[in-house]
Structure formats: C-alpha cells, structure tokens
C-alpha positions in Angstrom: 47.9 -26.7 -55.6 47.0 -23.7 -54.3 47.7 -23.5 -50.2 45.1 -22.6 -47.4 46.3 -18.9 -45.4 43.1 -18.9 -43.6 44.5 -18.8 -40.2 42.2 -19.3 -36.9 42.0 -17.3 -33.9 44.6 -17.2 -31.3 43.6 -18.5 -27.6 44.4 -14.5 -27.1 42.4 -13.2 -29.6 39.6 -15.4 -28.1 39.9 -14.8 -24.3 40.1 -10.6 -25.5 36.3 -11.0 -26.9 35.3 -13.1 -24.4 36.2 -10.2 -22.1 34.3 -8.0 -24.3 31.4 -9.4 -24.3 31.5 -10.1 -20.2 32.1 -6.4 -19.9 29.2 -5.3 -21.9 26.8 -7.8 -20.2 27.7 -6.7 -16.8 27.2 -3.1 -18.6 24.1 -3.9 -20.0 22.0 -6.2 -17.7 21.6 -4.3 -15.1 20.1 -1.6 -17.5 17.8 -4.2 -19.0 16.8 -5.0 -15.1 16.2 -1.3 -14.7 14.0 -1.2 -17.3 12.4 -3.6 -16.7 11.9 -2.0 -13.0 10.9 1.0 -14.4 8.0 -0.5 -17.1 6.6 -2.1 -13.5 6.8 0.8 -11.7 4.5 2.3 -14.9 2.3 -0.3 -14.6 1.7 0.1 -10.9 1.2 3.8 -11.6 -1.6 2.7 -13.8 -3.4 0.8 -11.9 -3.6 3.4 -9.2 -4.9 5.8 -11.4 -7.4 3.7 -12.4 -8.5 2.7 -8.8 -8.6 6.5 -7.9 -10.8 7.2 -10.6 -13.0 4.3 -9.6 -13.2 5.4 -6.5 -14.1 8.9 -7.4 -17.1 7.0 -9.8 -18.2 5.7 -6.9 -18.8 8.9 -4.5 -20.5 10.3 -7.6 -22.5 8.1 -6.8 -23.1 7.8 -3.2 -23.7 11.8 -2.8 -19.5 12.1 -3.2 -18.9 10.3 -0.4 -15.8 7.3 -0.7 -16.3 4.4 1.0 -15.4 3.5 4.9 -12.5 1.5 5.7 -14.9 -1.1 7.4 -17.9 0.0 6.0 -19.6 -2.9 6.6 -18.3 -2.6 10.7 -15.4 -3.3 12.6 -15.5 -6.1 15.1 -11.7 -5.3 15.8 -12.9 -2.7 17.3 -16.4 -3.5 18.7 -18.7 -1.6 16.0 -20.4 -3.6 13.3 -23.5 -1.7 11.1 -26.1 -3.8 12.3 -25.8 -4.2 16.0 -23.7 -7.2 17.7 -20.0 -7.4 17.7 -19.2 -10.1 14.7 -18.9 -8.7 11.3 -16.8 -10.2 8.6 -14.8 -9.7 6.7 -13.1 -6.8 8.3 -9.6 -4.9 8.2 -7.2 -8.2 8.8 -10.2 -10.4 10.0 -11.1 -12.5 6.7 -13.6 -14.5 8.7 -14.1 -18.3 7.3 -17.6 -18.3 5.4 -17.0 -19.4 1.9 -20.8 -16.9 1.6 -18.9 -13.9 3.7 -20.3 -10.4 1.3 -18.2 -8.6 -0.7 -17.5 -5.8 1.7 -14.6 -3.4 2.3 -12.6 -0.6 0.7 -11.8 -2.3 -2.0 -14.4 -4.5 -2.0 -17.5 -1.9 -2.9 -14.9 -0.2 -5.2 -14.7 -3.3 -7.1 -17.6 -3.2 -9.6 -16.0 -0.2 -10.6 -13.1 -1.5 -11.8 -13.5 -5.1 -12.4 -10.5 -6.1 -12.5 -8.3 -8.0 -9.3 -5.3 -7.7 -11.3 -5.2 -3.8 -10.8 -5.1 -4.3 -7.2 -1.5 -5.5 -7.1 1.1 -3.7 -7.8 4.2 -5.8 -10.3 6.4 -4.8 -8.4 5.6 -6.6 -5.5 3.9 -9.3 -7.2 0.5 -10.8 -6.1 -0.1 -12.3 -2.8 0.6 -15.5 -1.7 -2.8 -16.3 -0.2 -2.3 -19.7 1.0 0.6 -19.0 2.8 -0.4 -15.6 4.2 -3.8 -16.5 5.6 -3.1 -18.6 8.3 0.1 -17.4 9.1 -0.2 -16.2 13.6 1.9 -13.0 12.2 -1.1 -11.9 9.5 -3.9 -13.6 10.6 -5.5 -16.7 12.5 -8.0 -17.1 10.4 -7.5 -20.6 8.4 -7.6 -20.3 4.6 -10.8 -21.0 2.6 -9.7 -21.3 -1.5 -13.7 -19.9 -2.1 -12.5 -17.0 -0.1 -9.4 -16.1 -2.3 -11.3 -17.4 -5.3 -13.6 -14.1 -4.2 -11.6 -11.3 -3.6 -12.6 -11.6 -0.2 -8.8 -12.3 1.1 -7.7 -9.1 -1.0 -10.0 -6.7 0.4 -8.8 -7.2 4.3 -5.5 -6.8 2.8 -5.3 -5.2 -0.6 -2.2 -4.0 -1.8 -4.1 -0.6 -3.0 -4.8 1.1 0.4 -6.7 3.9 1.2 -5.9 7.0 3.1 -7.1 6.3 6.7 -7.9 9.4 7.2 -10.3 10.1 5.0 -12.5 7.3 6.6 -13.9 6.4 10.0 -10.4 6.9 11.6 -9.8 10.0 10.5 -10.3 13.6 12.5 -13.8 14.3 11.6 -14.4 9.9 12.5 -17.9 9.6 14.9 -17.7 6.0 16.8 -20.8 7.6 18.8 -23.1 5.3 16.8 -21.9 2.0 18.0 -23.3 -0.1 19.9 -27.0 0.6 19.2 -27.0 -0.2 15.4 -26.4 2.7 13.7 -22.7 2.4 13.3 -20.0 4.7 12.6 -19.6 7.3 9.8 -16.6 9.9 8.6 -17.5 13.5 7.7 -13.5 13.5 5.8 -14.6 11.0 3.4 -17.0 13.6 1.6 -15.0 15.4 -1.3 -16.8 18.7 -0.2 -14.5 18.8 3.0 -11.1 18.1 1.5 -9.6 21.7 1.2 -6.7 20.7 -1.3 -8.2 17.6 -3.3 -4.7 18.2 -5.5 -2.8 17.7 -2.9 -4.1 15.3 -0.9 -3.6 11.8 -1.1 -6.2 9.2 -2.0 -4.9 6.1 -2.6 -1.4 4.5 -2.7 -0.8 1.5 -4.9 1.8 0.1 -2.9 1.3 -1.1 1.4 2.1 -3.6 3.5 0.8 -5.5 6.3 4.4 -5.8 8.5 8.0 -4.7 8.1 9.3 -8.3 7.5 11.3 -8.0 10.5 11.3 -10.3 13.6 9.7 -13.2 11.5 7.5 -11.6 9.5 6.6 -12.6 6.0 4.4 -9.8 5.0 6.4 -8.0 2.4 7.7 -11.4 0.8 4.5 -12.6 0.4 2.8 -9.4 -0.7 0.5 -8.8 2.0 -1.1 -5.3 2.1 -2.6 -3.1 4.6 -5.5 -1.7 2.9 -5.1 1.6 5.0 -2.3 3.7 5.3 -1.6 6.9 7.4 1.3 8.9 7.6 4.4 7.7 9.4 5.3 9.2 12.8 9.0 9.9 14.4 11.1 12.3 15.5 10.8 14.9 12.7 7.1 14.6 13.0 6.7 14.9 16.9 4.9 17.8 16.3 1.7 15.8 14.5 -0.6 13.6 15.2 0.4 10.2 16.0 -2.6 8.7 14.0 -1.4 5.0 14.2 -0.6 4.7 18.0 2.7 3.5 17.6 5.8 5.0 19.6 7.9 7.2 18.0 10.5 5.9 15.5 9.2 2.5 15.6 6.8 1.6 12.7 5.7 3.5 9.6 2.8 4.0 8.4 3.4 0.8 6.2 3.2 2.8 2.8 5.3 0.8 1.2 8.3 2.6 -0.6 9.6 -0.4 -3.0 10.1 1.0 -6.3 14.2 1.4 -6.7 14.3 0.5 -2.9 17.6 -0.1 -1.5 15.9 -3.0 1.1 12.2 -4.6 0.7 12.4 -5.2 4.8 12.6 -3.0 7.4 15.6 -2.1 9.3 16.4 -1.7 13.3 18.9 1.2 13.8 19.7 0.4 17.6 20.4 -3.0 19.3 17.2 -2.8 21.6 15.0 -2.7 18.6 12.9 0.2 19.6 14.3 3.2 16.8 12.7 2.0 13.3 15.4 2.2 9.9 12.9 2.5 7.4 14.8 0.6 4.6 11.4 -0.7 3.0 10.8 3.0 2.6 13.9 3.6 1.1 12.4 4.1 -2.2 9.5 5.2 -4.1 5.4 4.5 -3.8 2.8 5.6 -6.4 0.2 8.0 -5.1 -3.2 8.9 -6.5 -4.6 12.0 -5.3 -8.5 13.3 -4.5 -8.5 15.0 -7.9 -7.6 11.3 -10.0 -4.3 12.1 -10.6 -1.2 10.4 -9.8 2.7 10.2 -9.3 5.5 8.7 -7.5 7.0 10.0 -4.6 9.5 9.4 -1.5 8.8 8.8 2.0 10.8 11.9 3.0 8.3 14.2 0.6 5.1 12.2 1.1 5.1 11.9 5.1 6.1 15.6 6.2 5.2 17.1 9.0 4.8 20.9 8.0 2.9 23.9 9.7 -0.6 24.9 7.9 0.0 28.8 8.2 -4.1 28.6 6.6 -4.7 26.3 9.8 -2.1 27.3 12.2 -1.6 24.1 13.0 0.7 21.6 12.4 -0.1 18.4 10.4 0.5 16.2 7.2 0.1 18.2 4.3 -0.3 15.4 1.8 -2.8 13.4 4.2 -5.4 15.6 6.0 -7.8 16.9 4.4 -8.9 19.5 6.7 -6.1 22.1 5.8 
C-alpha cells in the first residue's frame, strides 16, 4: 500500500505567513484609508464647483449680483429688510417657526442646485441637527424636525460658506439703510467690481461654526459657518482684521480638514489667548468668482500680501477690490 508523504505545515511555517500577511495589511490599510480620503476630498471638490456655478446662475440673474449673507436682514445685528428688529432665520439664529421662508446664502441659491446633499462636504459628514440646534455653544434656539426637514437649519449654518466679503460685511458693505426699511446692500457682491474674479475666492466647501475647543462640539457635529473671511494673526497684522477677533486667537473658521493632522483647534500657550490652528492644518476646497475650483492650505489661502496695483495691503485671495 502505497504511503501518504503529504506533510503539513510547520507551527513556523505558519506563524512566518501570518507575519506576512500582518505586514502587508499594516502596508496596505492605511493606503486603502487614503484613498478613500482622497475620493472624499474629490467629492467635496465637486460639490463646490457645482455650488459656485449655481451661484454664478444666480447673479445672471439678479443683474450679476450674488446673494447677501442675510439677505433677508440681520436681527443680530439690528437690520432686517422690512423694518422692525426680528427677522428669521438669520446667520446662527434659526428662529422656531416650522413656516420660517427659505432665506439665506444658501438658501436663495438653492433652487439652483436642488440638491442638500451638495451642501456637505464627506469629509466632514452631515450635520447632526438635533444635537447641534439646541446646544448654548451653537445656538438657543430649540430644535423643530420641520425646520431640518427644510433646509432651513443648513442655511444659518451650511457647511458651504460664502466669502464674507463679498456681501454686506465686506468693504464696499452700506448699513446706512437700516432702521427705516430699506435695509442694507453690498456694492462687492456685483461681479463687475471684483478686479481678479480668477483669483478670488467665492465659496469654500468646507467651515465651521467653532474650534471644538473649550466644550465645543461644532466640528464633531459638522456645524458650519456659512461665512468665512480670512484669518488674522501676527503675519497678517498688517490687514484688516475683518472678524474682530484679537490677534492669534480664532481663524477665520475655513475649515482646513482634508489630510488634517487635528479636526480641533489647538491653544499654543497656557493662558489660552495665542490660537494653534490644528483644524487648519490641512487642506479646504475653494471655488473661485470665475467657477473654478481647487484645494489649498491655510498658509497659501489666508496671506497677507501688498497690492503693488493698490498699494495697499490686504488678502489677495479674498478682496475683491485689488
């Protein structure tokens, strides 16, 4: 009778493949999650492309005008279109009415692009509404489902933010109007006055509404700021400080997550007042004035630089006057 020589693997022999296989999935994975990072990152891209282009559908059609920040007033700040000083929804005031009209940026951009989904970027994933709205570091407001069923939520704090100044808060802004009905209104948010439409920023596709530091939740649960303006600190003493805030202390909550090293912001002094901008540590996707769009770093994006066209000093990629 003919005798069996198949022989079996040795616990060796085992263990040696076993190693080989850990050593090419701790080769591998994190080149499948990089992919993966990337095809969002694509995605987001996309979609802000598309919103610029929607936006620039619109002006075509409101004699190339884009829409105001709070363009249907601003009882933050004391200035609604019809008179009084309560208008909803407005930038980070949802208001409660399940009836409130479709009404900011994104808002009166959205019958151009039907489609909510664009207004999130994959990246950072879509917002927790019920947790967000409601929450004393977002908002007081308490949450209404017909209001998130709406859009209404999204437009005070879209994802997809706007330039702020190429709206009412932007150089060429008039507040002279309020008060006695007639509003506010933005000479920068006509295409005829941006001098590098190429150049100049339109849209990002990535904000958010806090650094997620101190308790809050913002960038977890994917809260956006719906405006954006460029970041101001030490290298950039020499602009404009068009948010208000000290110097190295906020950005100007662009939010830098693509390949980002941190998705929260960082303190780089024990007193809390110099701000480590670690949720800027990576990229954001940009659409510019003239509907195209690409990915860039905060360092590139939020420059300080001297117009030698202007002789002034100011943000390249944001104003549009130079």
């Amino acid at each position: 009778m003919a005798r069996n020589t198949r022989r079996a693997f040795t616990l060796i022999e085992l263990l040696v493949v076993i190693a080989i296989i850990a050593i090419l999935a701790a080769i591998l994975f994190p080149v499948f999650a990089q992919a993966r990072a990337s095809a969002r990152q694509t995605s987001c891209l996309s979609n802000v492309k598309q919103y610029a282009l929607g936006t620039l559908m619109y002006s075509e059609d409101y004699d190339e005008q884009i829409p105001l920040t709070d363009n249907n007033g601003s009882s933050l700040y004391g200035c609604c279109a019809g008179g009084g000083t309560t208008c909803y929804p407005d930038w980070g005031t949802p208001g409660t009415d399940p009836n409130e009209p479709d009404a900011m940026f994104t808002g009166v951009i959205f019958p151009y692009v039907k489609n909510h989904d664009i207004q999130y970027c994959p990246e950072i994933g879509k917002t927790n509404w019920p947790s967000a709205i409601g929450n004393p570091y977002i908002t007081s407001f308490p949450y209404v489902p017909q209001l998130d069923q709406r859009g209404i939520y999204q437009g005070c704090f879209s994802q997809m933010a706007v330039n702020m100044l190429l709206t009412e808060f932007g150089p060429g802004g008039d507040w002279s109007g309020c008060g006695n009905g007639t509003g506010f209104k933005s000479n920068d948010a006509a295409q005829s006055s941006w001098a590098r439409p190429a150049e100049l920023i339109l849209l990002t596709a990535d904000s958010t509404w806090g650094e997620g530091v101190n308790g809050d939740p913002s960038p977890e649960l994917g809260v956006g700021n719906m405006a954006v303006w460029p970041a101001y600190d030490n290298n950039s003493a020499n602009c404009t400080n068009w948010g208000g805030y000290p110097i190295n202390y906020y950005p100007g909550w662009t939010y830098y997550v693509h390949k980002a090293t941190q998705r929260v912001g960082l303190f780089n002094n024990p007193a809390n007042t110099e701000f480590d901008l670690g949720i800027n540590s990576g990229f954001a996707n940009i659409a510019f004035c003239d509907g195209h769009a690409k990915a860039m770093r905060f360092n590139s994006l939020e420059q300080c630089a001297y117009s030698t066209t202007g002789a002034v000093w100011t943000y390249p990629y944001w104003d549009p006057r130079y």
